[in-house]
Short mmCIF file of the C-alpha atoms (twelve columns), coordinates in Angstrom:
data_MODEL
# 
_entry.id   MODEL 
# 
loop_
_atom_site.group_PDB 
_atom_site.id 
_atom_site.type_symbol 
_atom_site.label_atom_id 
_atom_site.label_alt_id 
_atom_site.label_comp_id 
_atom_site.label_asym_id 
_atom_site.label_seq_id 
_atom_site.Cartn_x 
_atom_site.Cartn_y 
_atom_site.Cartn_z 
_atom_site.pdbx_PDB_model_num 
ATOM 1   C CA . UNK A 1   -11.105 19.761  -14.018 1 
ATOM 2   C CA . UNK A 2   -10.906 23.318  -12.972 1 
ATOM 3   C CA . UNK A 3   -11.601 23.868  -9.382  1 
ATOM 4   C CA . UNK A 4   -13.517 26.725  -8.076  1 
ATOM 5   C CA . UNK A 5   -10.570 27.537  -6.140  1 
ATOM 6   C CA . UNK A 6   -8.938  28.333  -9.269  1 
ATOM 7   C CA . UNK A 7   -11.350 30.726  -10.741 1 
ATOM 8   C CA . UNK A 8   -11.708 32.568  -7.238  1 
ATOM 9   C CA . UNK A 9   -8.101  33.450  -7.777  1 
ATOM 10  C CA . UNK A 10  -8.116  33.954  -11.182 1 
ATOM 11  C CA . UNK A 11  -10.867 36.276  -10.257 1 
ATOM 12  C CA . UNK A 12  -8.831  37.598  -7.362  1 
ATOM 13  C CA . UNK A 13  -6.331  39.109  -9.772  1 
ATOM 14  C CA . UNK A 14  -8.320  41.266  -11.397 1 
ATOM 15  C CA . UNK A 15  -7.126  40.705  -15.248 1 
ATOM 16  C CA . UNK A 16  -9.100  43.417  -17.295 1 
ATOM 17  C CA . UNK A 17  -7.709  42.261  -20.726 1 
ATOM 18  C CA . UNK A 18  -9.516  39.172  -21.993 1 
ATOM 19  C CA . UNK A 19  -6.616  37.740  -23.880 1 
ATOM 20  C CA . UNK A 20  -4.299  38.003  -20.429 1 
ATOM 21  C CA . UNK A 21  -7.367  36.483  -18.760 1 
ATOM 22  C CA . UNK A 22  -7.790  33.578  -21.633 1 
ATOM 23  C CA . UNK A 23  -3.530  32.815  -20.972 1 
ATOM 24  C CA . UNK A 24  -4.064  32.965  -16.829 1 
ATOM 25  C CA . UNK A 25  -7.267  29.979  -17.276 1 
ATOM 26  C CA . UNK A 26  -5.560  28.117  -19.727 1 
ATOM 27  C CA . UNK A 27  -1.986  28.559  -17.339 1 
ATOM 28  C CA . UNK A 28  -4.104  27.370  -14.405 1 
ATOM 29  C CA . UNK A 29  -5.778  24.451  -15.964 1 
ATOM 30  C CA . UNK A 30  -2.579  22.847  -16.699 1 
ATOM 31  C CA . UNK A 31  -1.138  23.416  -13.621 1 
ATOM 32  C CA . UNK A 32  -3.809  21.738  -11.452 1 
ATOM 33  C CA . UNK A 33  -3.529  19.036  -13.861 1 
ATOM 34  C CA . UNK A 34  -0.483  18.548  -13.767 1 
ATOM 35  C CA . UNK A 35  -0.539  18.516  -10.247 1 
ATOM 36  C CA . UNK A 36  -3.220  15.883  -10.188 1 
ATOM 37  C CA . UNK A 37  -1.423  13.545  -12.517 1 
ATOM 38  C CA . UNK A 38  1.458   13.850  -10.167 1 
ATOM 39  C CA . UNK A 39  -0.732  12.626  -6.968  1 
ATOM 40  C CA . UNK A 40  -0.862  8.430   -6.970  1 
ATOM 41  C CA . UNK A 41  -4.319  7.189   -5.673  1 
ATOM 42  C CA . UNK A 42  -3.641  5.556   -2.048  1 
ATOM 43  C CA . UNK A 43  -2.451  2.007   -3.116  1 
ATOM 44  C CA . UNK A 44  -4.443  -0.765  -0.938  1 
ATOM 45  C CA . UNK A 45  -3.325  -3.358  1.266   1 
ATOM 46  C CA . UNK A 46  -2.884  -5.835  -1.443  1 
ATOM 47  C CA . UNK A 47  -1.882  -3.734  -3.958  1 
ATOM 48  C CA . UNK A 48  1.125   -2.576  -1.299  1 
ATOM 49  C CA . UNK A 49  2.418   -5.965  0.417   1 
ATOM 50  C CA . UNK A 50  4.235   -7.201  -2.718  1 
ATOM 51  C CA . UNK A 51  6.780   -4.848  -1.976  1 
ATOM 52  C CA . UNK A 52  6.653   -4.484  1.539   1 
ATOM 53  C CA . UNK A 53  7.937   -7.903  1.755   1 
ATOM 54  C CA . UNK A 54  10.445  -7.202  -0.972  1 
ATOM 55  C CA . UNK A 55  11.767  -4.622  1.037   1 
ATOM 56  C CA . UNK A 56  11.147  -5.650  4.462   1 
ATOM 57  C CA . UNK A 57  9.310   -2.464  5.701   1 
ATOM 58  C CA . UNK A 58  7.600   -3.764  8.792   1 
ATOM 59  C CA . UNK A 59  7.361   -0.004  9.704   1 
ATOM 60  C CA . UNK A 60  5.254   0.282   6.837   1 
ATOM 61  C CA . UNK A 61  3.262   -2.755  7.237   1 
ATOM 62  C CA . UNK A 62  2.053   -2.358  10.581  1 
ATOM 63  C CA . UNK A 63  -0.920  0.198   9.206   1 
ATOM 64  C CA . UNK A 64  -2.177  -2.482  7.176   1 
ATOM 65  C CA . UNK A 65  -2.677  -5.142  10.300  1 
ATOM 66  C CA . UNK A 66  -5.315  -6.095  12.060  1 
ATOM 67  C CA . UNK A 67  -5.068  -5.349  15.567  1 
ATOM 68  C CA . UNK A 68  -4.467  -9.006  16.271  1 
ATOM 69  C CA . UNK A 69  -3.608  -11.131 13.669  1 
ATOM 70  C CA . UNK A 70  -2.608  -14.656 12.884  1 
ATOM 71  C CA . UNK A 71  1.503   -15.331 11.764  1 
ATOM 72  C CA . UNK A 72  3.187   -18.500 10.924  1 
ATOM 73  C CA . UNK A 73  6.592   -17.973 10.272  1 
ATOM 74  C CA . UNK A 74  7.869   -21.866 9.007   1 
ATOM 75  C CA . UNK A 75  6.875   -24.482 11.714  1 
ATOM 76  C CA . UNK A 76  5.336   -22.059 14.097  1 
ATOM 77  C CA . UNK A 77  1.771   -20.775 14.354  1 
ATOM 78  C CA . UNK A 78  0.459   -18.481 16.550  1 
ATOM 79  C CA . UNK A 79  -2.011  -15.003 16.984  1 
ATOM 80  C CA . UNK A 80  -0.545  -12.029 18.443  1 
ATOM 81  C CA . UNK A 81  -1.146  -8.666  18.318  1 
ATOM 82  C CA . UNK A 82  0.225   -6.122  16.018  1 
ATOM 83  C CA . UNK A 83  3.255   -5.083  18.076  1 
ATOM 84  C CA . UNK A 84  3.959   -8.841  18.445  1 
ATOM 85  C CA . UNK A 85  3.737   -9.057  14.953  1 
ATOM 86  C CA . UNK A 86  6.187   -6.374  14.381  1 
ATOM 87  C CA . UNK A 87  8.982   -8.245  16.787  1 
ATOM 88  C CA . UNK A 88  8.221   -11.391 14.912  1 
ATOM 89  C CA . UNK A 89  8.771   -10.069 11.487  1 
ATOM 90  C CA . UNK A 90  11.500  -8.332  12.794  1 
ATOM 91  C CA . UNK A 91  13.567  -11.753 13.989  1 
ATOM 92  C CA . UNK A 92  12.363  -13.359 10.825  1 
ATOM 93  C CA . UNK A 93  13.761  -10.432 8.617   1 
ATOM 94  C CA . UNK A 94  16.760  -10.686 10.505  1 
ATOM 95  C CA . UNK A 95  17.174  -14.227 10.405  1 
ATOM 96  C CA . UNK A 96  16.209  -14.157 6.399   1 
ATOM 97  C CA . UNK A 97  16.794  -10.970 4.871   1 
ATOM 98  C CA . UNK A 98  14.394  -10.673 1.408   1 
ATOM 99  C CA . UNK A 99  15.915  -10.356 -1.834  1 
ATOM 100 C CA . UNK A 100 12.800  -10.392 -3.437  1 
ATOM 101 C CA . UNK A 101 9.142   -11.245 -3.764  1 
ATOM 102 C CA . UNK A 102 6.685   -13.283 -6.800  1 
ATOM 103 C CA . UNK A 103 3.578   -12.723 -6.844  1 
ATOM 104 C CA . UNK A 104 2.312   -15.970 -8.109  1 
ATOM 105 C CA . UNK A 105 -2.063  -15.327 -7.089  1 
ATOM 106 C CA . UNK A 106 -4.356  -12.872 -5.753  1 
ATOM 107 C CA . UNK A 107 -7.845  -13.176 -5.463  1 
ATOM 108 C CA . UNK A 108 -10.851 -13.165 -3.566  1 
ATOM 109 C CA . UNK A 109 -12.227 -16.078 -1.210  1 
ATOM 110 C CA . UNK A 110 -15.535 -17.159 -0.430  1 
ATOM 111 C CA . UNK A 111 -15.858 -15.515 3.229   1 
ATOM 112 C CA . UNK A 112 -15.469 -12.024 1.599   1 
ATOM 113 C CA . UNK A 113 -11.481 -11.967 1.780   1 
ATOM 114 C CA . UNK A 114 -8.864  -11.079 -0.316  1 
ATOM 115 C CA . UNK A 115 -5.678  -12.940 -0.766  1 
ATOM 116 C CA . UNK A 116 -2.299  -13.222 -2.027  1 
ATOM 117 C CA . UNK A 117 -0.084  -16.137 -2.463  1 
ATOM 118 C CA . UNK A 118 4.063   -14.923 -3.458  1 
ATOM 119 C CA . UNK A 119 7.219   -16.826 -3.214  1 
ATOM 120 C CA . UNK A 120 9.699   -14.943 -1.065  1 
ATOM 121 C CA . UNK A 121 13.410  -15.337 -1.820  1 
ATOM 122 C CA . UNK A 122 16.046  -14.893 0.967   1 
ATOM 123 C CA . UNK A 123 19.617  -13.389 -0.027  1 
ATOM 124 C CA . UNK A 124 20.669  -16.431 1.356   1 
ATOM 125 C CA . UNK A 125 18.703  -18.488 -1.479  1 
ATOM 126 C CA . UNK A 126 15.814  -20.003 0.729   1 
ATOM 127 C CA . UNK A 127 12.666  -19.610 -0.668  1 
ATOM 128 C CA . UNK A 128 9.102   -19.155 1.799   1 
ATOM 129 C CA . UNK A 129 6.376   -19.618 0.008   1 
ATOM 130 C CA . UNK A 130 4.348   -16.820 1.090   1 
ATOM 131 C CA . UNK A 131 0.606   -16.081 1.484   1 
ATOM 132 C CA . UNK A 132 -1.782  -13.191 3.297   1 
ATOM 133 C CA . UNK A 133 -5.341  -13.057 4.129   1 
ATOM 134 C CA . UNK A 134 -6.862  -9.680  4.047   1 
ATOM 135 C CA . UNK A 135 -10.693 -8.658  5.431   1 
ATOM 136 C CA . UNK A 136 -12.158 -5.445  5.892   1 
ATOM 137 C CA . UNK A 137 -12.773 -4.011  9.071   1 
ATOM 138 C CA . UNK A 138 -14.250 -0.679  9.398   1 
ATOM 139 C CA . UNK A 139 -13.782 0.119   5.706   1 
ATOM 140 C CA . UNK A 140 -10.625 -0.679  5.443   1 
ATOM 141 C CA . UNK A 141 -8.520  -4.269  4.126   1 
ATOM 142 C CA . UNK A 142 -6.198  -5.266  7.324   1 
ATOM 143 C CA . UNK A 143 -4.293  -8.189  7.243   1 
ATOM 144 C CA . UNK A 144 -5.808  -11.062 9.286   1 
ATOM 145 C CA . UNK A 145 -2.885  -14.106 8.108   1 
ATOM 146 C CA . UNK A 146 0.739   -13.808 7.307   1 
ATOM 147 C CA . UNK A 147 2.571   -17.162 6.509   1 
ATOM 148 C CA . UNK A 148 5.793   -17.672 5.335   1 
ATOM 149 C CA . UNK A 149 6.319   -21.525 4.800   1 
# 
């Protein structure tokens, strides 16, 4: 949709000849949509962590984490903070680089959560089978449980 932005400056340049003026509009209309189709809407939690563990991008991750947060990572169960988190996912990466990610489920629970549950395959051919708990806090989803098992 044409902003008024757009016809301030089409305005601005002071086109006296209407079929010059009719070519500027129509010129300006397809830019901005162009432009618009070329913007992704900001993906959500849920819609993101698929890949995130695919790639291993604890960097990017760490936005989408509760400040603390629960992570079981095989036999081991704990709650840390986020920056915990981060060195824990870190060590795990290490120890069991991702070759890729399967989304098997997402849904919503009964509390008001959102979940996924994934299978997570190693390059060294060990499988996790994967899930994460999402709520929202102060508008936004944040991850509340990470387990790889």
């Amino acid at each position: 949709m044409l902003t008024i932005h757009s016809l301030r400056i089409i305005h601005s340049l002071r086109i006296t000849n209407p079929g010059v003026s009719l070519i500027a509009l129509c010129l300006f209309i397809f830019i901005e949509t162009t432009l618009k189709a070329q913007i992704p809407p900001s993906a959500s939690a849920l819609e993101r962590m698929p890949s995130l563990l695919k790639s291993a991008d604890i960097k990017a991750m760490l936005p989408y984490f509760n400040t603390n947060l629960e992570i079981a990572l095989q036999d081991r169960e704990q709650t840390c903070t986020r920056s915990q988190a981060e060195v824990m996912l870190r060590n795990f990466f290490a120890k069991h680089p991702p070759k890729d990610f399967k989304l098997i489920h997402k849904g919503s629970s009964g509390q008001g959560g959102e979940y996924l549950m994934g299978t997570l395959t190693t390059t060294t051919g060990t499988t996790f089978r994967t899930s994460i708990v999402l709520f929202e806090k102060n508008g936004q989803d944040l991850v509340h449980q990470l387990r790889f098992e």
